[in-house]
N, C-alpha and C positions, 0 to 999 in steps of 0.2 A: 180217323186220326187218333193214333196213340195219345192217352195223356201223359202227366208228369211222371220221371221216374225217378229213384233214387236209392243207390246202392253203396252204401256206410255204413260202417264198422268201426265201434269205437269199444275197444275192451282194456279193463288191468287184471292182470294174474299173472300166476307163477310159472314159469317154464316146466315141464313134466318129464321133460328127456332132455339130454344135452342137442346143441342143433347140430343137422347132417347137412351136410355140401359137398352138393355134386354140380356138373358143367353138363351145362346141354352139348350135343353135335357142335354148334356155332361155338362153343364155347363163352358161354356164360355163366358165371355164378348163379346159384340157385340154389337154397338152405331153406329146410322145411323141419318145424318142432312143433313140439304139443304144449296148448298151455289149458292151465286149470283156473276158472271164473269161479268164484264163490260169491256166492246169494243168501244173505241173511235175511230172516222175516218171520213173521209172528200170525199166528194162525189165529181162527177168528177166536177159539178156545181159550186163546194170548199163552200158547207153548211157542218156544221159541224154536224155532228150524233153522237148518242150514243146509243148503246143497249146491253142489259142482258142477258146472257143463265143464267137459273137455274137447275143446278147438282142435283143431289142426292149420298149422300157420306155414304160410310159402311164402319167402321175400328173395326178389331179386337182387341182380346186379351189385353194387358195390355196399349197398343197405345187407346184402346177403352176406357177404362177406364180414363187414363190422359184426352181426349178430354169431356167425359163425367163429368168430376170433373172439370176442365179449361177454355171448352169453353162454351160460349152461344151467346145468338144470337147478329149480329155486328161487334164480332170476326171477326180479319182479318188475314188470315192465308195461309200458301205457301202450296201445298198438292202434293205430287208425289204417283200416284200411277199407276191402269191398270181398263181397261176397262172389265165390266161384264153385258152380256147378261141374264134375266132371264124368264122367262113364267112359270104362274102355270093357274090353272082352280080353278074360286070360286064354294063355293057350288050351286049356281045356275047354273055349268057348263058353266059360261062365262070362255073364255081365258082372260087372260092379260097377259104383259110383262113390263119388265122394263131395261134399260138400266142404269147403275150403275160405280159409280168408286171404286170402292176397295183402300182403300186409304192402301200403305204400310211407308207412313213417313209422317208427317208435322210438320210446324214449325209455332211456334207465331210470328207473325209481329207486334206485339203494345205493348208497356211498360206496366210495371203491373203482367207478366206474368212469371218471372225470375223463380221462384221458380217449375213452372210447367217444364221449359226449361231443368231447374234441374233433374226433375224427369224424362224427353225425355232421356237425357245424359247416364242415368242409365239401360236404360230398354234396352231389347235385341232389335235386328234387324226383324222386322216382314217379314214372308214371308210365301207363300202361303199356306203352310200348319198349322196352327194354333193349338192350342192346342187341343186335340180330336177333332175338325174338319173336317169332311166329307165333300168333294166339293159333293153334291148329290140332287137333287131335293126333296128328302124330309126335308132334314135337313135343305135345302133353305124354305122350307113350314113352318117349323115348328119353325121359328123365329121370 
């Protein structure tokens, strides 16, 4: 018997590229950007550091769309979502993979933005299964 699991994602940074939105087959929103985590912290010598992880972020449906219309690159935004493993094979038969966060909520953190907060407020609660959405490697292929 498996034990407990648990898959959250709670990041703030800055958007790295402006976001891209594309529609699966079914036709669904789907917008994917890069964000930048910064980490401050003091080493045991007490020098101060700083360093970046860079995300890559995938949100759905009509969440997809707000971010796609709202944000661009700079944006500084809260993001809660869950982590997604992917692998496909290019036509040249290489593998790849990618490690990914499926963002199911975020929020604006800088002035300017009220009216998109607006349209957050409105829209339903994202969750795993998305509008005709197939969690399935092809439909992961095919976006």
């Amino acid at each position: 018997m498996p034990g407990p699991n648990l898959n959250k994602v709670f990041l703030i940074g800055r958007l790295t590229r402006d976001p891209e939105m594309r529609y699966t087959p079914q036709g669904t929103p789907v917008t994917s950007f890069g964000l930048a985590v910064n980490r401050d912290f003091t080493t045991k010598t007490g020098e101060k550091k700083d360093e970046t992880c860079f995300v890559n972020l995938v949100v759905w449906g009509k969440r997809g769309e707000i971010a796609a219309e709202y944000l661009k690159k700079g944006s500084l935004i809260f993001v809660e979502g869950r982590l997604n493993f992917r692998s496909w094979e290019t036509q040249d038969n290489e593998k790849r993979s990618t490690l990914e966060v499926h963002v199911d909520n975020f929020q604006f953190l800088e002035k300017g933005t009220q009216s998109a907060r607006d349209n957050l407020n409105i829209t339903e609660k994202n969750t795993t299964e998305t509008e005709g959405y197939n969690d399935t490697e092809k439909e992961k292929k095919d976006i």
